[in-house]
Each structure stands twice: as C-alpha cells, then as structure tokens.
mmCIF file as gemmi writes it, N, C-alpha and C atoms, coordinates in Angstrom:
data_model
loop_
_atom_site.group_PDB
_atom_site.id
_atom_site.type_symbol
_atom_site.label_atom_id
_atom_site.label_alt_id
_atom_site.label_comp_id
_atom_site.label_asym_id
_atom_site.label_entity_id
_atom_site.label_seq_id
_atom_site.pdbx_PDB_ins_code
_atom_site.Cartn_x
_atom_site.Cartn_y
_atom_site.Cartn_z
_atom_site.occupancy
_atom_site.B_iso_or_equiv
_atom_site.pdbx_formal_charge
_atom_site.auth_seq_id
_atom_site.auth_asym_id
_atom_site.pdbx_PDB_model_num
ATOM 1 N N . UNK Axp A 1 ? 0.85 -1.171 0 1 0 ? 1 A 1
ATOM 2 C CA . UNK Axp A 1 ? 0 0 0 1 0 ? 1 A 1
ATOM 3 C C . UNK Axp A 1 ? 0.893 1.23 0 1 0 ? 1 A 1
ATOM 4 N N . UNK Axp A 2 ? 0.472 2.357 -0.865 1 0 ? 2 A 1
ATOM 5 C CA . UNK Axp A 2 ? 1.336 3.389 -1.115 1 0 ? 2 A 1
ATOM 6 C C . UNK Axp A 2 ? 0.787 4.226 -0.366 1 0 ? 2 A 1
ATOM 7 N N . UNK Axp A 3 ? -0.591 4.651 -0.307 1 0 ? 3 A 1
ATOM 8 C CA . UNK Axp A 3 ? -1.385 5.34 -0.07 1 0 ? 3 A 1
ATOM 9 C C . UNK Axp A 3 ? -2.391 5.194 0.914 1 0 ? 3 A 1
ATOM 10 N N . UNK Axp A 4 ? -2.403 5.924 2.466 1 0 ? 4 A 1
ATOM 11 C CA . UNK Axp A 4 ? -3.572 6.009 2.878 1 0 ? 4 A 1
ATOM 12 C C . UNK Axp A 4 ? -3.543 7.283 3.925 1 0 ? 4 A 1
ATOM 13 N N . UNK Axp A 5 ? -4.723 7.609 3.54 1 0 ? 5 A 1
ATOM 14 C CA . UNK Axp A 5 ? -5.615 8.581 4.398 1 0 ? 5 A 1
ATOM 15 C C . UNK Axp A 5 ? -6.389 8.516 5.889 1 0 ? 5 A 1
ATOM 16 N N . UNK Axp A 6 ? -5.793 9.425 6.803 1 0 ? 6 A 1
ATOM 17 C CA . UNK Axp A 6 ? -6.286 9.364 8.179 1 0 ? 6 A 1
ATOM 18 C C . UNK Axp A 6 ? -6.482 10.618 8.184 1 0 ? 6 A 1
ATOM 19 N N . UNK Axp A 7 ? -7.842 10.439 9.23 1 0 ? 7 A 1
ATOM 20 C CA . UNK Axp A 7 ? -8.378 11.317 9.453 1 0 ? 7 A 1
ATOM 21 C C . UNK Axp A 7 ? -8.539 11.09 11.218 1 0 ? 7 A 1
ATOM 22 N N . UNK Axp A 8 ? -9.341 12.242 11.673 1 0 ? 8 A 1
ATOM 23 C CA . UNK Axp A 8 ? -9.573 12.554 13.257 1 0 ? 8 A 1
ATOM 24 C C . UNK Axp A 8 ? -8.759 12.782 13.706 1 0 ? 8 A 1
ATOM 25 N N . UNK Axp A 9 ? -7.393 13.711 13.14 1 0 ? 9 A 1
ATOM 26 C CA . UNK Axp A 9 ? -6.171 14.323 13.839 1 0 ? 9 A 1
ATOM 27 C C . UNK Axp A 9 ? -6.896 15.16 15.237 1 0 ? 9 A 1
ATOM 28 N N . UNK Axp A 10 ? -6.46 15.392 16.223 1 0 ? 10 A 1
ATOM 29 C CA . UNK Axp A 10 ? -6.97 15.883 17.064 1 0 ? 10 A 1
ATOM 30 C C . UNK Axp A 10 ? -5.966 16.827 17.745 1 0 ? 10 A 1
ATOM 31 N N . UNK Axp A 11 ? -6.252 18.058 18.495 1 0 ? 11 A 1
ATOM 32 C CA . UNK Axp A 11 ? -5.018 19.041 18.532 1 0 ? 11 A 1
ATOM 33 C C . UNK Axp A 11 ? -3.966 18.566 19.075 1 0 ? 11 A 1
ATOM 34 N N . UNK Axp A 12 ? -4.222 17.58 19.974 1 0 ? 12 A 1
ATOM 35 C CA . UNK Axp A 12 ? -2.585 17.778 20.878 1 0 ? 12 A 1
ATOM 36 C C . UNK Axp A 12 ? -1.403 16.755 19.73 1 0 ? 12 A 1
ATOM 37 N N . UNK Axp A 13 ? -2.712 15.669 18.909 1 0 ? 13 A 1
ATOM 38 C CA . UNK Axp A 13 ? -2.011 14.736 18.273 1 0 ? 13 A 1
ATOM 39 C C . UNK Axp A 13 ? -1.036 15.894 16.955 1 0 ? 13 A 1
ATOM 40 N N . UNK Axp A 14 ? -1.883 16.55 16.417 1 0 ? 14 A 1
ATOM 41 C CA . UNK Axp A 14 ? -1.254 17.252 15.756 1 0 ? 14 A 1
ATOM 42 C C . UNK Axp A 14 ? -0.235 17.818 15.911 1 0 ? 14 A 1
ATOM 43 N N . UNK Axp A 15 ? 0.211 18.826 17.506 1 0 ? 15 A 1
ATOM 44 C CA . UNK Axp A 15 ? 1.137 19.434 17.859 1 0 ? 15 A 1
ATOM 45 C C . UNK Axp A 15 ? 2.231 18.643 17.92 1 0 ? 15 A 1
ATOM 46 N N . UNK Axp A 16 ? 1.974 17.212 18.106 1 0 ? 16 A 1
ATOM 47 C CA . UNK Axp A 16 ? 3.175 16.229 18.598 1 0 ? 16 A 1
ATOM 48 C C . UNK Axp A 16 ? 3.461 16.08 17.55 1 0 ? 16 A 1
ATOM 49 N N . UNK Axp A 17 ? 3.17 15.766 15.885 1 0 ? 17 A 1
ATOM 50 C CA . UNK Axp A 17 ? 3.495 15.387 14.819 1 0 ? 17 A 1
ATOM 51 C C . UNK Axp A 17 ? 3.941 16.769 14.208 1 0 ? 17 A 1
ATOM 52 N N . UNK Axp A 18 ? 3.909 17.331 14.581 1 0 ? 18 A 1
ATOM 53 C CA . UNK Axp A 18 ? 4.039 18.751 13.988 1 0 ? 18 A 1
ATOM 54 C C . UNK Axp A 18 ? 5.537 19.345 14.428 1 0 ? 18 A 1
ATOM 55 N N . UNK Axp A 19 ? 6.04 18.432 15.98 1 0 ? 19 A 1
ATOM 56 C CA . UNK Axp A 19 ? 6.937 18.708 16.504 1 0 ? 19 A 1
ATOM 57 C C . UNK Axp A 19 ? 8.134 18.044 16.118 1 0 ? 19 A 1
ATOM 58 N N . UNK Axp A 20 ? 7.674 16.154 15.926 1 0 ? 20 A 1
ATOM 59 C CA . UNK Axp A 20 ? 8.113 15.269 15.789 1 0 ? 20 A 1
ATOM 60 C C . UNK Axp A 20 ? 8.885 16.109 14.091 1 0 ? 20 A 1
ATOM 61 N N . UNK Axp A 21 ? 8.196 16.412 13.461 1 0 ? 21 A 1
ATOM 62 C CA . UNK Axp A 21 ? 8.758 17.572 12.142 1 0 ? 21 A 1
ATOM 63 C C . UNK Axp A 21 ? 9.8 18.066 12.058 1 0 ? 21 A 1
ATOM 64 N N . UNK Axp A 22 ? 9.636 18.84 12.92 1 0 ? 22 A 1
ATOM 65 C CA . UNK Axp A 22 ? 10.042 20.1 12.957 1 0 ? 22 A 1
ATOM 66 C C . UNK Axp A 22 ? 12.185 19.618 14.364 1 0 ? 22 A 1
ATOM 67 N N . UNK Axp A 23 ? 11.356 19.29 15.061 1 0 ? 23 A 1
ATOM 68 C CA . UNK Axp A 23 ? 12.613 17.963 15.912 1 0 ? 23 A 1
ATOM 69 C C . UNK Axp A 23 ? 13.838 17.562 15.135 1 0 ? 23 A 1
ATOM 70 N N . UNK Axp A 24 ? 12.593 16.497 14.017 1 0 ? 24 A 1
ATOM 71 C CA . UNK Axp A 24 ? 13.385 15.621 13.134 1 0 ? 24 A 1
ATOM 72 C C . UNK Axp A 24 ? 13.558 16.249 11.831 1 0 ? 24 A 1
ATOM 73 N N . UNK Axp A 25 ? 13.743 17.329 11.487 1 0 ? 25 A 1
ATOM 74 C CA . UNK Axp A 25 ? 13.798 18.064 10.096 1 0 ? 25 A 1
ATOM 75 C C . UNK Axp A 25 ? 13.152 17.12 9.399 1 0 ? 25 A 1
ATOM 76 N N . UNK Axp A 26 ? 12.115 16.846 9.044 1 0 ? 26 A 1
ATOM 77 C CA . UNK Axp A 26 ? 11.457 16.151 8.252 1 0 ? 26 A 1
ATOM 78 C C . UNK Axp A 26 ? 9.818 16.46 8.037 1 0 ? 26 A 1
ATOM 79 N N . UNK Axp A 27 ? 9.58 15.983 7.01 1 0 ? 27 A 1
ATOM 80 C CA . UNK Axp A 27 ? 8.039 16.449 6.22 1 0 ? 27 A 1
ATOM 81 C C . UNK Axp A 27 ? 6.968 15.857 7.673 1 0 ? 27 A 1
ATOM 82 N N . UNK Axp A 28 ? 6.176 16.363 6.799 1 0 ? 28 A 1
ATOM 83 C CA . UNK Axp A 28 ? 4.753 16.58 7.971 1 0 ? 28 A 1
ATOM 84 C C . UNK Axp A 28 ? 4.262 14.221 7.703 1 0 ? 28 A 1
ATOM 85 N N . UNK Axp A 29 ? 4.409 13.901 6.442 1 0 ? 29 A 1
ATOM 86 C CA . UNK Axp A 29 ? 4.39 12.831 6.023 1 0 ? 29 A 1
ATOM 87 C C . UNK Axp A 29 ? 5.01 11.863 7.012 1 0 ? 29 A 1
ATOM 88 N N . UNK Axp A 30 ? 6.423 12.109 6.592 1 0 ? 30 A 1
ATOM 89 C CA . UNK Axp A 30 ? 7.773 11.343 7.191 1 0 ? 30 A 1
ATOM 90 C C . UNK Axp A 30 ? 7.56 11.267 8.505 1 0 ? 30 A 1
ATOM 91 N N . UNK Axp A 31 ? 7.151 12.248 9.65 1 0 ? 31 A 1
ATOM 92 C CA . UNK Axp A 31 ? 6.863 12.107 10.95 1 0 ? 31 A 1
ATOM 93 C C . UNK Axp A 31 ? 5.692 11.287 11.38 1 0 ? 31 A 1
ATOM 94 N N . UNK Axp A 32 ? 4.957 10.839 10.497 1 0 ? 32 A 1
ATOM 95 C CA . UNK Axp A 32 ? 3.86 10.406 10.262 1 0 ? 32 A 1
ATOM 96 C C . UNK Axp A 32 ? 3.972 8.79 10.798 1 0 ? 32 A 1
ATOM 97 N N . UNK Axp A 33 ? 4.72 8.572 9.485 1 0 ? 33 A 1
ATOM 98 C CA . UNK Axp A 33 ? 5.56 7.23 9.209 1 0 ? 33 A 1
ATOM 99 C C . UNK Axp A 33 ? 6.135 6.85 10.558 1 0 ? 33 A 1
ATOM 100 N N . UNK Axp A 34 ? 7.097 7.744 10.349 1 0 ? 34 A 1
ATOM 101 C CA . UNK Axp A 34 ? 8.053 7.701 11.844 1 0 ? 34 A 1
ATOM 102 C C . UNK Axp A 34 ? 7.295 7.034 13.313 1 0 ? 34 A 1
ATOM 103 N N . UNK Axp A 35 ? 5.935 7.815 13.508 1 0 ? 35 A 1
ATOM 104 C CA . UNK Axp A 35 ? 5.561 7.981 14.734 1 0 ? 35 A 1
ATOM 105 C C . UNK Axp A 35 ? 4.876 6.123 14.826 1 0 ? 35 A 1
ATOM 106 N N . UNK Axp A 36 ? 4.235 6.521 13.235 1 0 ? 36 A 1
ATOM 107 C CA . UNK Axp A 36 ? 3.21 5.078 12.925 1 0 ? 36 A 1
ATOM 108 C C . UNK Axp A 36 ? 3.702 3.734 13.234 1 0 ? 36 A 1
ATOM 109 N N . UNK Axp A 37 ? 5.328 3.736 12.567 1 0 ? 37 A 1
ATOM 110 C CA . UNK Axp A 37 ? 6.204 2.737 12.656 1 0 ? 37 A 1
ATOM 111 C C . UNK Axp A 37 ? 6.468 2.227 14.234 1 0 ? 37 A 1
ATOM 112 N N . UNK Axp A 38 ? 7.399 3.335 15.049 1 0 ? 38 A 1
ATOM 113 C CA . UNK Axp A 38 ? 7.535 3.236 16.01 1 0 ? 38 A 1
ATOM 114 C C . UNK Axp A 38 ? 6.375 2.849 17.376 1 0 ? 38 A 1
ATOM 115 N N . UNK Axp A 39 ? 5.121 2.94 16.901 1 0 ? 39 A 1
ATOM 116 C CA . UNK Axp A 39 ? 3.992 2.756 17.843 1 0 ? 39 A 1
ATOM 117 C C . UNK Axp A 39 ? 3.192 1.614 17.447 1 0 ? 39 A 1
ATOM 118 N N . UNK Axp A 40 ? 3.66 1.112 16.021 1 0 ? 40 A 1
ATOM 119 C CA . UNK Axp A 40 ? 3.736 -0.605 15.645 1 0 ? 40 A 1
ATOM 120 C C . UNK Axp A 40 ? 4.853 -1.524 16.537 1 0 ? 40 A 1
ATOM 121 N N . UNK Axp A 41 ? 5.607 -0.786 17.046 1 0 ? 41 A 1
ATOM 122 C CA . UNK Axp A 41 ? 7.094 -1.262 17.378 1 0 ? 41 A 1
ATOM 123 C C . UNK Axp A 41 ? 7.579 -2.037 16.366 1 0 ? 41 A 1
ATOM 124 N N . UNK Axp A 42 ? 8.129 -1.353 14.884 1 0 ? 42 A 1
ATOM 125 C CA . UNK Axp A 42 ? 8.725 -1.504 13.84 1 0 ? 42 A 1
ATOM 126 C C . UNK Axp A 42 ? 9.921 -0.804 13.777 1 0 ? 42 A 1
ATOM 127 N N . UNK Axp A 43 ? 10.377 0.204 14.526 1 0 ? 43 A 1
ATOM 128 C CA . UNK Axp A 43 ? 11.492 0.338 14.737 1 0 ? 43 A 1
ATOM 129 C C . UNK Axp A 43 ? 11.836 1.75 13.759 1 0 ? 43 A 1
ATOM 130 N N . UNK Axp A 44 ? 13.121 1.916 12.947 1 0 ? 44 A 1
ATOM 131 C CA . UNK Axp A 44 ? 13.146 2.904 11.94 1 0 ? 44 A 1
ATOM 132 C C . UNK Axp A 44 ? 13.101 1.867 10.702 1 0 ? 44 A 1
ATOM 133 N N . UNK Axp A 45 ? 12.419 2.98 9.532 1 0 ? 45 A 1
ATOM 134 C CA . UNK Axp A 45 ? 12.448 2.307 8.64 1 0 ? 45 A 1
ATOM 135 C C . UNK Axp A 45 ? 13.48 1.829 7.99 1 0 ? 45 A 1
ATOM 136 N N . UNK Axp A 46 ? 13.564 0.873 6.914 1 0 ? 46 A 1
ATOM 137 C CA . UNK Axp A 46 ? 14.908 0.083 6.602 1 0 ? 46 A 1
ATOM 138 C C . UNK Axp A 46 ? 15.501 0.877 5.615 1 0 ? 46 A 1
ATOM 139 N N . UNK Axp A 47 ? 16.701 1.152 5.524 1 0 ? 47 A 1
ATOM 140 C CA . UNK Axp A 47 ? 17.491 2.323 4.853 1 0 ? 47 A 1
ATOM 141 C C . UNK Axp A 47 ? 17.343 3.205 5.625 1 0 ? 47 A 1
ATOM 142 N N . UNK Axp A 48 ? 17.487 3.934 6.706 1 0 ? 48 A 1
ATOM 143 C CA . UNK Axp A 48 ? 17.455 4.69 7.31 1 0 ? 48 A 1
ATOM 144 C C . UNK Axp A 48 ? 18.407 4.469 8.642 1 0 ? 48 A 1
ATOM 145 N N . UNK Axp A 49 ? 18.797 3.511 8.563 1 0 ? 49 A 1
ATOM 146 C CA . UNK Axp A 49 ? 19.816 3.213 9.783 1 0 ? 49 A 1
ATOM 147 C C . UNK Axp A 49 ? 21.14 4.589 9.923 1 0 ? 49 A 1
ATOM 148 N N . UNK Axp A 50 ? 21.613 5.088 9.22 1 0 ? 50 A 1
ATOM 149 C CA . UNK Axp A 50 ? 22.634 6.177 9.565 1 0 ? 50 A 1
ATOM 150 C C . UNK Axp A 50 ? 21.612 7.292 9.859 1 0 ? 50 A 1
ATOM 151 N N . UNK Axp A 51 ? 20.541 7.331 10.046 1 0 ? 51 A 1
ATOM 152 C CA . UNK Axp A 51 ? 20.197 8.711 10.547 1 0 ? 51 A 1
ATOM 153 C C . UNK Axp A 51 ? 20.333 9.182 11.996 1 0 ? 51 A 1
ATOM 154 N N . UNK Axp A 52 ? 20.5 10.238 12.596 1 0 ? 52 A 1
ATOM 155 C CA . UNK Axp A 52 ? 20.403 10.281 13.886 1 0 ? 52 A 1
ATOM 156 C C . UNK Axp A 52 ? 19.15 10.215 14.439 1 0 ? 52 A 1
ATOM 157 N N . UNK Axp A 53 ? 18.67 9.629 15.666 1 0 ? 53 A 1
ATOM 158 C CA . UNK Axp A 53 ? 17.527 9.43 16.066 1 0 ? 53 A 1
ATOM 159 C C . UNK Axp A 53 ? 17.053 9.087 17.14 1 0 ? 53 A 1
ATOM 160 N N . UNK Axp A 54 ? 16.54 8.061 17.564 1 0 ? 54 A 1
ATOM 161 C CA . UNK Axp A 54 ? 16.044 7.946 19.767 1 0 ? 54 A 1
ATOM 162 C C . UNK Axp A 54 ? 16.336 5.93 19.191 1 0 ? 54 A 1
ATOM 163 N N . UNK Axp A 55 ? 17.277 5.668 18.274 1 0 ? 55 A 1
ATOM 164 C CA . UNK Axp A 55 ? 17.02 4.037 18.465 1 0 ? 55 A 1
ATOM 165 C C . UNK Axp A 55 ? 17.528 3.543 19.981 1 0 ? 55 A 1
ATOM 166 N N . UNK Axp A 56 ? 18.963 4.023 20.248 1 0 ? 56 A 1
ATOM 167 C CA . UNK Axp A 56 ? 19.303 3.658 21.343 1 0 ? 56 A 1
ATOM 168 C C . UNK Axp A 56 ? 19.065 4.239 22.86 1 0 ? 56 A 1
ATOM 169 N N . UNK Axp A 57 ? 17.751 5.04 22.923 1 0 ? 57 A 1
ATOM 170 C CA . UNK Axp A 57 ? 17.107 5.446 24.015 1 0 ? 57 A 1
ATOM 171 C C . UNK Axp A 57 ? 16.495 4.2 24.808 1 0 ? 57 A 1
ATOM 172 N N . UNK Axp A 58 ? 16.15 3.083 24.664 1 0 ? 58 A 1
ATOM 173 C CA . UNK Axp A 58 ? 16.099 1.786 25.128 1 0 ? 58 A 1
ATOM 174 C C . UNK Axp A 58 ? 17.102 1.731 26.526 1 0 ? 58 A 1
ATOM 175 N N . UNK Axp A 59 ? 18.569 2.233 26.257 1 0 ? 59 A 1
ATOM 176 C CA . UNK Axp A 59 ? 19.795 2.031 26.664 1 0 ? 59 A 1
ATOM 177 C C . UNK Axp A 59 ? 20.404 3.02 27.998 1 0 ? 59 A 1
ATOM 178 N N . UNK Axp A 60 ? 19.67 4.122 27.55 1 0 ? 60 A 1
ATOM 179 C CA . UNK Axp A 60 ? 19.567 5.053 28.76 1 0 ? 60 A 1
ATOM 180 C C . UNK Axp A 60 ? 19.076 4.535 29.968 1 0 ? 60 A 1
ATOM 181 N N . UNK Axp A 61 ? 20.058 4.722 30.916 1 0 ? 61 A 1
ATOM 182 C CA . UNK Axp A 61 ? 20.118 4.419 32.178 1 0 ? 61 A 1
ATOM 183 C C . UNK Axp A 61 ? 19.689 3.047 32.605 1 0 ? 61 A 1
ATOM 184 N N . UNK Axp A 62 ? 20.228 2.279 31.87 1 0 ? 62 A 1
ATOM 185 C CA . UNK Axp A 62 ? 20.109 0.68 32.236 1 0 ? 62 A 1
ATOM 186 C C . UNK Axp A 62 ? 21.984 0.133 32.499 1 0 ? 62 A 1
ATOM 187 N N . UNK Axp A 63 ? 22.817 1.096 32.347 1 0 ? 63 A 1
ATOM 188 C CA . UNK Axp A 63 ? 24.439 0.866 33.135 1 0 ? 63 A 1
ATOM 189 C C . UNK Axp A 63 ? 23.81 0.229 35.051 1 0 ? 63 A 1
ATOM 190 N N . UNK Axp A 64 ? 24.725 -0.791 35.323 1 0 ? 64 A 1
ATOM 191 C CA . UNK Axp A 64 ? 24.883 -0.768 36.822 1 0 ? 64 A 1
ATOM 192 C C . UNK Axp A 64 ? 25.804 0.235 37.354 1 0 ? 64 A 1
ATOM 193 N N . UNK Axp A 65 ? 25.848 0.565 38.552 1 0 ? 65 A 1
ATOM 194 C CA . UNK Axp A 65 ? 26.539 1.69 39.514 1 0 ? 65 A 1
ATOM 195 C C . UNK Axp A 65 ? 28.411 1.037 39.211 1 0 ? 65 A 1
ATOM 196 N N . UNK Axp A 66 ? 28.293 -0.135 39.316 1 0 ? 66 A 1
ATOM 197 C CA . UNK Axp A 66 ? 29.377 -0.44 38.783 1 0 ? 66 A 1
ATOM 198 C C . UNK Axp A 66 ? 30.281 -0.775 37.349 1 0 ? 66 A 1
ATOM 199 N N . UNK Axp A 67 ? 29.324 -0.636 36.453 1 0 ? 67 A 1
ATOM 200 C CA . UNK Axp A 67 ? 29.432 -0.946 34.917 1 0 ? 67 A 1
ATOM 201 C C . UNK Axp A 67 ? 29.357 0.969 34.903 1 0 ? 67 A 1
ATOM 202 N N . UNK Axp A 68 ? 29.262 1.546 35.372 1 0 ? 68 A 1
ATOM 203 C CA . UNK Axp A 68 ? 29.428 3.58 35.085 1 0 ? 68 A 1
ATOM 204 C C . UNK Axp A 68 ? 31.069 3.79 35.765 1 0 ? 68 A 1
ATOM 205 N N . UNK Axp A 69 ? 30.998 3.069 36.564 1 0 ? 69 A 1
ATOM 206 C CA . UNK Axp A 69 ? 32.322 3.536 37.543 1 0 ? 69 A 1
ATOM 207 C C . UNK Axp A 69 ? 33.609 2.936 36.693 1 0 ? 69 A 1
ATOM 208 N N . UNK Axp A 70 ? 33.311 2.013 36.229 1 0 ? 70 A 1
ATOM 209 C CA . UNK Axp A 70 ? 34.293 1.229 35.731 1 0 ? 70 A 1
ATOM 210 C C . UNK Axp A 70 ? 34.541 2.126 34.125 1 0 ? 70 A 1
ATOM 211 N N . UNK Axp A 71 ? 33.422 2.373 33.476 1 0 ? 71 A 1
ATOM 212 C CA . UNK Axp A 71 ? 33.483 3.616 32.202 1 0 ? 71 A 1
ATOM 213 C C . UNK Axp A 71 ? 33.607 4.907 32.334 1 0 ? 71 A 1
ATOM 214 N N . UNK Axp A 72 ? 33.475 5.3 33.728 1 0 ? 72 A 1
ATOM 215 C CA . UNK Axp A 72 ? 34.218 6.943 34.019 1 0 ? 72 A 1
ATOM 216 C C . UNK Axp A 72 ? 35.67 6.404 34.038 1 0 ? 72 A 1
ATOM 217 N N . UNK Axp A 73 ? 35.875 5.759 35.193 1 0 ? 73 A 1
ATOM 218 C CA . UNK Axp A 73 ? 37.377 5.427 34.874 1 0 ? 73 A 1
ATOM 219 C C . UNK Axp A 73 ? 38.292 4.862 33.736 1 0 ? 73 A 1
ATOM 220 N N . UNK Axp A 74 ? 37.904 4.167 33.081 1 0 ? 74 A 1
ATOM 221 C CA . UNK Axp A 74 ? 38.318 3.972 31.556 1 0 ? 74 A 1
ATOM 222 C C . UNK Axp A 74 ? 38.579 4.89 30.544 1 0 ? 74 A 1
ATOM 223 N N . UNK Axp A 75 ? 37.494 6.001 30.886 1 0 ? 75 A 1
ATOM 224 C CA . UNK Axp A 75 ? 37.47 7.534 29.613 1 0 ? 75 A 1
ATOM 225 C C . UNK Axp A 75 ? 37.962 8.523 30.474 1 0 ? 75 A 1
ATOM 226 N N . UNK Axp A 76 ? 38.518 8.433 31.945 1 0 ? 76 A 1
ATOM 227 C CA . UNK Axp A 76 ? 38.897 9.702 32.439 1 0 ? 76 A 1
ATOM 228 C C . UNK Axp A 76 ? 40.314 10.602 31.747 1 0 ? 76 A 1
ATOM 229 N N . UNK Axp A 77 ? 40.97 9.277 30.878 1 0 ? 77 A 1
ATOM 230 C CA . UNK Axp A 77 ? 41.946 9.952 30.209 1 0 ? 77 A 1
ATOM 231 C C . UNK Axp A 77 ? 41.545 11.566 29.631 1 0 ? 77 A 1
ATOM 232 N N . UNK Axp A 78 ? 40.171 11.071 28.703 1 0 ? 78 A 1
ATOM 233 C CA . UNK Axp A 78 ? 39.875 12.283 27.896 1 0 ? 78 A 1
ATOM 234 C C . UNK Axp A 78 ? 39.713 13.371 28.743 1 0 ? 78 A 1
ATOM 235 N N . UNK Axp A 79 ? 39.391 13.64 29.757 1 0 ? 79 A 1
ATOM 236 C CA . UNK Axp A 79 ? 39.414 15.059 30.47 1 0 ? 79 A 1
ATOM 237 C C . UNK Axp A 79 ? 40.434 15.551 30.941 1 0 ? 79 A 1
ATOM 238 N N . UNK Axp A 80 ? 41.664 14.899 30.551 1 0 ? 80 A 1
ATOM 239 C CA . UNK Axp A 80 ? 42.631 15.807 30.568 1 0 ? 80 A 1
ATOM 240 C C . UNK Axp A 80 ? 43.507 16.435 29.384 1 0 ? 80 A 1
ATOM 241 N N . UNK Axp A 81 ? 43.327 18.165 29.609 1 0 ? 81 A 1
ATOM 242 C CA . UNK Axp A 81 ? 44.01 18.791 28.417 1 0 ? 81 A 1
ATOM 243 C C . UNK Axp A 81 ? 45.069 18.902 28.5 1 0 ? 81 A 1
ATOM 244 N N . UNK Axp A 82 ? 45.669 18.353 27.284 1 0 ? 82 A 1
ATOM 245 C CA . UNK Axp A 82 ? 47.649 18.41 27.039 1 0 ? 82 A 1
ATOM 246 C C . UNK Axp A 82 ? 47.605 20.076 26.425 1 0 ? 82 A 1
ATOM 247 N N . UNK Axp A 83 ? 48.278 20.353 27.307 1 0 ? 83 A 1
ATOM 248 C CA . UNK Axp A 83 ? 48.196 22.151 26.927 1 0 ? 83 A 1
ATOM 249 C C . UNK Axp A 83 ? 49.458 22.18 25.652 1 0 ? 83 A 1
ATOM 250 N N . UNK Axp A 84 ? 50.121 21.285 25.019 1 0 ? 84 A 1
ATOM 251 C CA . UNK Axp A 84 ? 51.559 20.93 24.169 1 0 ? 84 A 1
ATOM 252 C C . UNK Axp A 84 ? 50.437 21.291 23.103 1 0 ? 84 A 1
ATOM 253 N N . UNK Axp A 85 ? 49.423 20.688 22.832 1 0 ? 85 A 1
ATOM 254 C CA . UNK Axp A 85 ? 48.307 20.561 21.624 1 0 ? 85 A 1
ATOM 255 C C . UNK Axp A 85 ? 47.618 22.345 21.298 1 0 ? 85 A 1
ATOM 256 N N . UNK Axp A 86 ? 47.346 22.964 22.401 1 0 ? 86 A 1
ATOM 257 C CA . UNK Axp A 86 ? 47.086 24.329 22.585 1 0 ? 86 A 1
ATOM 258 C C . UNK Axp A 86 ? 48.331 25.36 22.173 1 0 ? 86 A 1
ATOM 259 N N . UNK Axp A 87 ? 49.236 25.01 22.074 1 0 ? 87 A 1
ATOM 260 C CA . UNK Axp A 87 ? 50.486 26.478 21.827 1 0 ? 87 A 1
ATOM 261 C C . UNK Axp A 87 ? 50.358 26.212 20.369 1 0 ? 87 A 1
C-alpha cells in the first residue's frame, strides 16, 4: 500500500506530529511514518539506519553503579588537556 488517508487528527495529536517535524527536520508525512512505525514497534524504517535518532534510548540508564564507575574510569583519560596541543 502506497497510499492512505487518516483522518480525526486531534489538537494535541497534531502538535506532537508537527513537533516530531520540525525535531526531526522532516516532512509533515515522514513524521507520520516515523511515529506510525515506532507505535507498531517496527522500529526505523529500513534504509534509514545512519540517521540520527532515539534508536538507542532503550539504553539510557540501564548501566549498573558499577558498569558507570568502571566507564568513568576507563574515559577519564579524555578530560585531561595536554596544553603541548594548545600552543
């Protein structure tokens, strides 16, 4: 199916698709899709994998207290500035 028509948009639904738009630089359509897909739990559509987007929001804040401690300490290198790189 290429084509279909919905109707009974209702205001707040609108504002959210309107946002989801405007968010995702994308057509009034495409957010459409987007929202439709994702509330099928279909995920993003296929060819679309390099876009930026919420796939790995799943992932947020599911680290243990000890699986964070162990990855601050692993990346604490990066917070330190070699001032040699700055002159």
């Amino acid at each position: 199916m290429n084509q279909l028509t919905v109707r009974g948009f209702d205001k707040e639904l609108e504002r959210r698709l309107r946002q989801v738009a405007k968010d995702r630089g994308v057509s009034l359509n495409r957010a459409a899709l987007i929202l439709l897909r994702e509330g099928a739990g279909l995920g993003a559509q296929p060819g679309t994998a390099n876009l930026v987007g919420d796939s790995l929001d799943d992932l947020i804040g599911c680290w243990s207290a000890d699986e964070d401690r162990a990855f601050r300490k692993a990346t604490e290198v990066f917070e330190t500035i070699d001032p040699r790189l700055w002159s």
